[in-house]
C-alpha atoms as a printed R data frame, in Angstrom:
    type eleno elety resid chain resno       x      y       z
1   ATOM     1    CA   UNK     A     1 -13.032 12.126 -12.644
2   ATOM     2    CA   UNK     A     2 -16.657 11.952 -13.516
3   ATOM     3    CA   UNK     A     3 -19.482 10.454 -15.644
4   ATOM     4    CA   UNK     A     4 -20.448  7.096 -16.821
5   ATOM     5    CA   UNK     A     5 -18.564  4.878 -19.031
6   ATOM     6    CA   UNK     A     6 -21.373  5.146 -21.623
7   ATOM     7    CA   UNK     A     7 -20.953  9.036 -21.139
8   ATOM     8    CA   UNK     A     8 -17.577  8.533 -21.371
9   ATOM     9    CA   UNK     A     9 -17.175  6.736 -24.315
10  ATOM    10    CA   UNK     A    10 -19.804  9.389 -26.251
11  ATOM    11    CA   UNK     A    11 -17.678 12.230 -25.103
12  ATOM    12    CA   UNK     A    12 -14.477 10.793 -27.142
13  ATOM    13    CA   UNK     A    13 -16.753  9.613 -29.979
14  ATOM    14    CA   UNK     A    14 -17.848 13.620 -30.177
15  ATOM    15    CA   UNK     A    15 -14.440 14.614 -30.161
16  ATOM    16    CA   UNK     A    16 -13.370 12.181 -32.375
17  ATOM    17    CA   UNK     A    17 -15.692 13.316 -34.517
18  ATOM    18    CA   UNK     A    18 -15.126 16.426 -34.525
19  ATOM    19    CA   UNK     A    19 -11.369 16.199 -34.949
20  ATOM    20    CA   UNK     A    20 -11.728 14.608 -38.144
21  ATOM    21    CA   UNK     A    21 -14.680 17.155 -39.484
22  ATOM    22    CA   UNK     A    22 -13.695 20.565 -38.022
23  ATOM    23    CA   UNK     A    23  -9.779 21.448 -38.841
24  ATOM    24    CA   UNK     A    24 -10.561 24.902 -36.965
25  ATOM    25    CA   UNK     A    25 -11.890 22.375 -33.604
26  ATOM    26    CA   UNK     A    26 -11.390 23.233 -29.548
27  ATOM    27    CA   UNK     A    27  -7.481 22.362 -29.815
28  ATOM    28    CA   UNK     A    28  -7.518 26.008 -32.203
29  ATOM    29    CA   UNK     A    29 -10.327 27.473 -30.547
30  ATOM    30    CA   UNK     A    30  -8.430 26.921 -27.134
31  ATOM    31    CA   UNK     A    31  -4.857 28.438 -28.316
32  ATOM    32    CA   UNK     A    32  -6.707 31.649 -29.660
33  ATOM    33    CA   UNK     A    33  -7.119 34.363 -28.379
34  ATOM    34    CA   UNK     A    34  -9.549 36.085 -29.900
35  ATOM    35    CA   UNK     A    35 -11.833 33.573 -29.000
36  ATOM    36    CA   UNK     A    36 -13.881 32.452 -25.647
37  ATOM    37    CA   UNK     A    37 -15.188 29.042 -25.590
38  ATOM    38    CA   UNK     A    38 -17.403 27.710 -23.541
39  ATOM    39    CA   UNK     A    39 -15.380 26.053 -20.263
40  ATOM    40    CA   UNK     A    40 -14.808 23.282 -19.523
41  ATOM    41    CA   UNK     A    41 -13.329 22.170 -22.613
42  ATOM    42    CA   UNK     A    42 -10.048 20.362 -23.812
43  ATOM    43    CA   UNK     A    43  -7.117 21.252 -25.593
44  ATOM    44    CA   UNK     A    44  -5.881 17.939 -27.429
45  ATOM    45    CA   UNK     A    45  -2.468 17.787 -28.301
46  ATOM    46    CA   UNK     A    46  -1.842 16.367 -31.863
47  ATOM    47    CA   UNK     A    47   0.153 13.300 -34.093
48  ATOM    48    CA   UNK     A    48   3.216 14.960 -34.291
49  ATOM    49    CA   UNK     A    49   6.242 12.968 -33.836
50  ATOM    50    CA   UNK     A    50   8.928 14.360 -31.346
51  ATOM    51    CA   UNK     A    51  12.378 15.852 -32.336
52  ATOM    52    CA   UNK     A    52  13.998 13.126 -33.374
53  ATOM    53    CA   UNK     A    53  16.828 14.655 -31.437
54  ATOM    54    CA   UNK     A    54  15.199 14.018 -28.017
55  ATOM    55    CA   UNK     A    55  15.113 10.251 -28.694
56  ATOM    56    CA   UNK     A    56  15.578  8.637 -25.630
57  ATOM    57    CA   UNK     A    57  14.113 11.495 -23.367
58  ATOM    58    CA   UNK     A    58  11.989 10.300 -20.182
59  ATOM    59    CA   UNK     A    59  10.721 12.251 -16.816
60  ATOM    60    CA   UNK     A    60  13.114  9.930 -14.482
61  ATOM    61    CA   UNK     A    61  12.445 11.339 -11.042
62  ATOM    62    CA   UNK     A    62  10.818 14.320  -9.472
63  ATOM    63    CA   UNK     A    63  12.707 15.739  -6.354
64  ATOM    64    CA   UNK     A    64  11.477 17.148  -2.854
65  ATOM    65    CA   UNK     A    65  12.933 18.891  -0.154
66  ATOM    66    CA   UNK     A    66  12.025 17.299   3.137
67  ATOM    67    CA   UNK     A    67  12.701 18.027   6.806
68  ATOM    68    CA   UNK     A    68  13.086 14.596   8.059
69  ATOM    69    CA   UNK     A    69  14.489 11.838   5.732
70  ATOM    70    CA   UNK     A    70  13.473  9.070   7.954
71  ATOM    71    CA   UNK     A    71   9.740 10.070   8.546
72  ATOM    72    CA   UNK     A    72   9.644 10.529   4.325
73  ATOM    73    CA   UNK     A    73  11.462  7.433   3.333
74  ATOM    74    CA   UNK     A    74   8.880  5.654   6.145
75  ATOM    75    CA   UNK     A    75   6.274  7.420   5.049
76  ATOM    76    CA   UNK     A    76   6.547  6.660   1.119
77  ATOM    77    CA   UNK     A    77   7.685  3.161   1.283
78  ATOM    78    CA   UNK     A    78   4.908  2.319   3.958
79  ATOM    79    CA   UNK     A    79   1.798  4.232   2.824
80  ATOM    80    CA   UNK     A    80   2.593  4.001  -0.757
81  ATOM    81    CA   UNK     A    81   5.183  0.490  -1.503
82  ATOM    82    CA   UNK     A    82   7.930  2.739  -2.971
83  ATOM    83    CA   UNK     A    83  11.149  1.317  -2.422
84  ATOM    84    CA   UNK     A    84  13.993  2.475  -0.468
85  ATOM    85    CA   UNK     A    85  17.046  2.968  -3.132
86  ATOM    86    CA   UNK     A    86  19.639  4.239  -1.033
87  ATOM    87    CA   UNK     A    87  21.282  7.620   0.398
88  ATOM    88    CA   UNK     A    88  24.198  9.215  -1.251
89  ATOM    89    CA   UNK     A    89  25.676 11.540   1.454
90  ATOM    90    CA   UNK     A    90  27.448 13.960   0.225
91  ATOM    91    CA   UNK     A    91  28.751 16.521   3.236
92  ATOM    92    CA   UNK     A    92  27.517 15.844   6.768
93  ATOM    93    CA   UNK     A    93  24.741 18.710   6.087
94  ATOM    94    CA   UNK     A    94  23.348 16.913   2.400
95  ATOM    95    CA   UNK     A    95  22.357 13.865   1.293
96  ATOM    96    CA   UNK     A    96  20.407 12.136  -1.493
97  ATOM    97    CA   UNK     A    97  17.758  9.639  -1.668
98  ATOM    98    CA   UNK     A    98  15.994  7.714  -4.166
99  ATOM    99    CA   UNK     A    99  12.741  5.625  -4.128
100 ATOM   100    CA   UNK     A   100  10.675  4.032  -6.487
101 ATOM   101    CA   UNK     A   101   8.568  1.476  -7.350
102 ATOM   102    CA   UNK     A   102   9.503 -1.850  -8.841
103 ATOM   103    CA   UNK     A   103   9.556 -1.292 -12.639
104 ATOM   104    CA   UNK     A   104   9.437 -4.413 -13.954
105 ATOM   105    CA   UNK     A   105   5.925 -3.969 -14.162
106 ATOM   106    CA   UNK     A   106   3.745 -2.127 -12.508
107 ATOM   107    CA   UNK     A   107   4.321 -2.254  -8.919
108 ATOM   108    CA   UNK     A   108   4.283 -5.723  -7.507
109 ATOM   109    CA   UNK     A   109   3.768 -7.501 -10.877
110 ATOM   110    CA   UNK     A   110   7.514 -7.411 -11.698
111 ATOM   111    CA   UNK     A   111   9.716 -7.617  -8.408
112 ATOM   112    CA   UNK     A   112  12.996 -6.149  -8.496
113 ATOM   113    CA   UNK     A   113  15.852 -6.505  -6.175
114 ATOM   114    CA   UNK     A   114  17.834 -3.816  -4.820
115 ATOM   115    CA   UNK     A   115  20.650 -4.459  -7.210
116 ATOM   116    CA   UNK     A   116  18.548 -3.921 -10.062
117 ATOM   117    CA   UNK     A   117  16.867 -1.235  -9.146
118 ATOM   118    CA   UNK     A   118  20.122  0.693  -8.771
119 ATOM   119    CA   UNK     A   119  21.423 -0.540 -12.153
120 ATOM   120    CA   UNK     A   120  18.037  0.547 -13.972
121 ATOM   121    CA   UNK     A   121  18.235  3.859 -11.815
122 ATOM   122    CA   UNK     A   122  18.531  5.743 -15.150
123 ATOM   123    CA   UNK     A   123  16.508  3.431 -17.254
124 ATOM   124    CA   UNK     A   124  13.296  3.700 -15.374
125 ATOM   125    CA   UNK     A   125  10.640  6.435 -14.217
126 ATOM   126    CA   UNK     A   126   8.518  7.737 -11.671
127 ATOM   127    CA   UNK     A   127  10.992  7.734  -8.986
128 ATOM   128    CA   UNK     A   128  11.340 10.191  -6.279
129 ATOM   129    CA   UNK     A   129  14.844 12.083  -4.955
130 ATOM   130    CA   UNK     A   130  14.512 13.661  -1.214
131 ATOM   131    CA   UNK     A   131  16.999 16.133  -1.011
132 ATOM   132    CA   UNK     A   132  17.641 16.519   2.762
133 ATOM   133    CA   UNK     A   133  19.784 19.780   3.800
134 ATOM   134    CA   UNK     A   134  20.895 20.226   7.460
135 ATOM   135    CA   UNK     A   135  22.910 23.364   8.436
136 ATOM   136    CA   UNK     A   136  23.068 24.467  11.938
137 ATOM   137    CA   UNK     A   137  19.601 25.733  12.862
138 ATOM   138    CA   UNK     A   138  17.717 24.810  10.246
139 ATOM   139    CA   UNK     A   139  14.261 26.232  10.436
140 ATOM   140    CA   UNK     A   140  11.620 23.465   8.523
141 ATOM   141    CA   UNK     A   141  10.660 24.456   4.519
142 ATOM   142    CA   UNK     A   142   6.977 25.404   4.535
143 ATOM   143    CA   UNK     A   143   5.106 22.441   1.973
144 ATOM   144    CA   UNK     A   144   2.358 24.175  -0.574
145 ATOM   145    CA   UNK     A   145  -0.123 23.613   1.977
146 ATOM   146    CA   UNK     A   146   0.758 26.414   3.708
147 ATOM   147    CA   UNK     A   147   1.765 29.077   0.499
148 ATOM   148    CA   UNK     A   148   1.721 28.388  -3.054
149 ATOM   149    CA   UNK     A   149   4.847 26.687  -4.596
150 ATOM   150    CA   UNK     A   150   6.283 25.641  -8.064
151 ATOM   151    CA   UNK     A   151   5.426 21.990  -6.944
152 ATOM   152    CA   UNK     A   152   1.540 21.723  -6.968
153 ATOM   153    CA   UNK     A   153   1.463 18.254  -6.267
154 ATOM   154    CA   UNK     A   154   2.349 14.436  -6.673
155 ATOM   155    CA   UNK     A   155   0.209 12.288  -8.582
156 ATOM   156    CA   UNK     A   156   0.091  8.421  -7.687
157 ATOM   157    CA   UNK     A   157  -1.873  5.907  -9.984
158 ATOM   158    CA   UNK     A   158  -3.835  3.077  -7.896
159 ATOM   159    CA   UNK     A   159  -6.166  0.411  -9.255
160 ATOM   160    CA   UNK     A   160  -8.914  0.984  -6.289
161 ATOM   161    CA   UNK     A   161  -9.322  4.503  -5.092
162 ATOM   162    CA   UNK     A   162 -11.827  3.570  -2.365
163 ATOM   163    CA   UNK     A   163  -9.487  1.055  -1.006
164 ATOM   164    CA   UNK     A   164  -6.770  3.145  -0.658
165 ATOM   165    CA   UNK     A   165  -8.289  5.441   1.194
166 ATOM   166    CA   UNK     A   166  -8.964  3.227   3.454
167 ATOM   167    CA   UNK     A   167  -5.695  2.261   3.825
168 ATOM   168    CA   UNK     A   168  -4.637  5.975   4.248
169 ATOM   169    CA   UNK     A   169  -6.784  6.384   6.760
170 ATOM   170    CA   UNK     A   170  -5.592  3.335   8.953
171 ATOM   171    CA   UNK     A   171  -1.790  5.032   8.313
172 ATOM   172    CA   UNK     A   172  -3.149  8.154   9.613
173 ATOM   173    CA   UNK     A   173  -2.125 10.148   6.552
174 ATOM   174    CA   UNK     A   174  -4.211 13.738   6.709
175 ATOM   175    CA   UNK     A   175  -7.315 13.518   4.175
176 ATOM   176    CA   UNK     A   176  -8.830 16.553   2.493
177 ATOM   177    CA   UNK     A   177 -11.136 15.031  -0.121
178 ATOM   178    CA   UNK     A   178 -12.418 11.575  -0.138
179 ATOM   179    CA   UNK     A   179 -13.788  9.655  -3.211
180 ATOM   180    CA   UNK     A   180 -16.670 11.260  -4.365
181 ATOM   181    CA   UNK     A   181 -17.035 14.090  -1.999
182 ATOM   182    CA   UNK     A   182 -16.830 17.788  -3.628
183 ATOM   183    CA   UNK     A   183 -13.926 20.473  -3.109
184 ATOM   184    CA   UNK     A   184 -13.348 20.781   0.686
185 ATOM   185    CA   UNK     A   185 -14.642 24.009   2.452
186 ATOM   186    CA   UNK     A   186 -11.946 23.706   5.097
187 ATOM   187    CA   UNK     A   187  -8.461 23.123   4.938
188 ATOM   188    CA   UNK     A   188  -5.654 24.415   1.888
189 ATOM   189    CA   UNK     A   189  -7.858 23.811  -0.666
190 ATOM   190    CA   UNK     A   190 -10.902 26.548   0.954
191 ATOM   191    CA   UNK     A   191  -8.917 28.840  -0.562
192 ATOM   192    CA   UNK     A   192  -7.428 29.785  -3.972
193 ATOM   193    CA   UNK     A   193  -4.218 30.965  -2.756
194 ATOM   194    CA   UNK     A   194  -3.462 27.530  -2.716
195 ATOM   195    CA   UNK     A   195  -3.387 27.921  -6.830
196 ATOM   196    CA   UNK     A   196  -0.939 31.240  -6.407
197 ATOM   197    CA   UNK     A   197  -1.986 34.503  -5.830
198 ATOM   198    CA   UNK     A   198  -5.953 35.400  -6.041
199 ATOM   199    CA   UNK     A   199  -5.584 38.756  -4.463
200 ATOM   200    CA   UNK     A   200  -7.900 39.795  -7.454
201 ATOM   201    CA   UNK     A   201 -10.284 36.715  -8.170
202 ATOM   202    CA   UNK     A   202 -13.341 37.468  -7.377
203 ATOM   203    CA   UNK     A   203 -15.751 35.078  -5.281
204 ATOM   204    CA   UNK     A   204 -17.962 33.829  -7.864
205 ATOM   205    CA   UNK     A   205 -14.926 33.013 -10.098
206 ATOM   206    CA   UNK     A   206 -13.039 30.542  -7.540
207 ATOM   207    CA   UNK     A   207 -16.875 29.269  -7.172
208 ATOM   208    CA   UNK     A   208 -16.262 28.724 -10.145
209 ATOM   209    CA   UNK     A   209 -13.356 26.455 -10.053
210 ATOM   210    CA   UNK     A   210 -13.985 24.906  -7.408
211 ATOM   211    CA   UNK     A   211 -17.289 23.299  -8.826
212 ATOM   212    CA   UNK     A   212 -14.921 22.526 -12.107
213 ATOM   213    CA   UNK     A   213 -12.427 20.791  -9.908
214 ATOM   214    CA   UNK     A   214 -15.352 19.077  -7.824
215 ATOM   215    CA   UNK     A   215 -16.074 16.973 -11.358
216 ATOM   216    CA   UNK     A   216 -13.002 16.723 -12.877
217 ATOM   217    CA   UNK     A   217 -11.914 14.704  -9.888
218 ATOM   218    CA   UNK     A   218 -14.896 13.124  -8.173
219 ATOM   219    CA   UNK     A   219 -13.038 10.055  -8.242
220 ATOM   220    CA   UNK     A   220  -9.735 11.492  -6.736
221 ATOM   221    CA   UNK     A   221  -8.338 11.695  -3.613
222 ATOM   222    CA   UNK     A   222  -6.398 14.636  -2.181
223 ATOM   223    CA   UNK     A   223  -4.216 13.924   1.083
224 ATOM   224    CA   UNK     A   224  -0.250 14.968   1.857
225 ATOM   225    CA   UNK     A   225   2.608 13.960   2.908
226 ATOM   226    CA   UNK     A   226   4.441 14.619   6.148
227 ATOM   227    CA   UNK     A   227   6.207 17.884   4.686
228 ATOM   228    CA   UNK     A   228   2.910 19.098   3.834
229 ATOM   229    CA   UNK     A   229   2.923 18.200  -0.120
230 ATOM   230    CA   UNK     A   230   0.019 17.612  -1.198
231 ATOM   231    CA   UNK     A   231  -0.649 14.285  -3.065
232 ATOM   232    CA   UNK     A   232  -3.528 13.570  -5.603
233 ATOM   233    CA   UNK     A   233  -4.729  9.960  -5.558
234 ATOM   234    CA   UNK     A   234  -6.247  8.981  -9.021
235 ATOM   235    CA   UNK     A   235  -8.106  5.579 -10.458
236 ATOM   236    CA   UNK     A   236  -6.061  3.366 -12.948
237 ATOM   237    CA   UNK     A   237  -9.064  3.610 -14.924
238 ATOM   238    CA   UNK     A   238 -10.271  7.407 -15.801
239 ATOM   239    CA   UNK     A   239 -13.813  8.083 -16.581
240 ATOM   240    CA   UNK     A   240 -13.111 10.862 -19.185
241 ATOM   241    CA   UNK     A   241 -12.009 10.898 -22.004
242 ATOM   242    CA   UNK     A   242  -9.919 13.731 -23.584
């Protein structure tokens, strides 16, 4: 993410502003269209309560097919503190496995044992389910790094970017963009098939994006996992406001 606090904290004021002067503002501007505003600009969601119907309703886990469960489950609970839940094997050729962080708090302010992590398996979010299928043969499942996929990424929170890259680095986990570097020139992200298929966007419009994407997340990090998914790395803290 980008800009000052001060800049930060003028940006909401504006908005804030004009939210509460301009009923026709961005959020109507954005879903019409008839209209082209100028990019970048945000499309705030607004006060209205949820069905009352979905009470209860959470994002629990997020699952991802991986070609070796032992070099993900090392890989996530060693790079990243997740926790090893368990495996459910279900035929020789499938299993299940969970991990996620301690949710008594956020991770390492509120330990959890095993135990209770299992009980509060459906009480809690943010976890992660490798599904880990073995027939005879089995060629490896090419990660979004290679083609574009319905996963785009995984998103962890930290409190210091800067010193978790650092860490990732000493774990030997692949970089592609560091803290405050731009959009990499090399690697999945050089081009924008790694957004789908750009058979027909021209040069000057991924330029485009890419110099879009280069402030939106200054302060990110972009690195992957041993299957190849990419993960983005973002501050506790965000420096925009929407």
């Amino acid at each position: 993410m980008f800009g000052s606090s001060l800049k930060s904290i003028s940006i909401f004021l504006l908005l804030q502003t004009a939210q509460c002067c301009a009923p026709n503002d961005a959020r109507q501007a954005g879903n019409d269209t008839n209209s082209t505003p100028e990019h970048p600009y945000v499309v705030r969601g607004d006060d209205s309560p949820a069905d009352l119907q979905t009470t209860g309703y959470y994002v629990n886990h997020f699952s991802l097919n991986v070609n070796n469960l032992t070099r993900s489950i090392d890989f996530y609970t060693r790079v990243f503190g997740m926790r090893f839940m368990f495996t459910y094997h279900l035929t020789p050729h499938l299993s299940f496995t969970y991990v996620t962080h301690s949710q008594g708090g956020r991770n390492g302010t509120g330990y959890q044992t095993n135990g209770e992590l299992i009980r509060e398996k459906n009480n809690n979010g943010g976890a992660i389910e490798f599904v880990h299928f073995t027939p005879p043969n089995k060629k490896d499942i090419e990660g979004p790094k290679v083609r574009a996929t319905t996963l785009s990424h995984v998103g962890m929170v930290v409190p210091d970017p800067k010193a978790t890259q650092e860490r990732l680095k000493q774990q030997g986990v692949p970089i592609y963009k560091g803290v405050g570097e731009d959009m990499p020139t090399e690697g999945p992200f050089a081009s924008p098939f790694y957004l789908g298929d750009a058979t027909n966007l021209s040069p000057d419009d991924f330029a485009a994006i890419q110099a879009g994407m280069t402030k939106l997340n200054f302060q990110n990090i972009f690195a992957e996992d041993p299957d190849g998914n990419l993960l983005e790395i973002i501050p506790r803290e965000e420096s925009i406001s929407f």
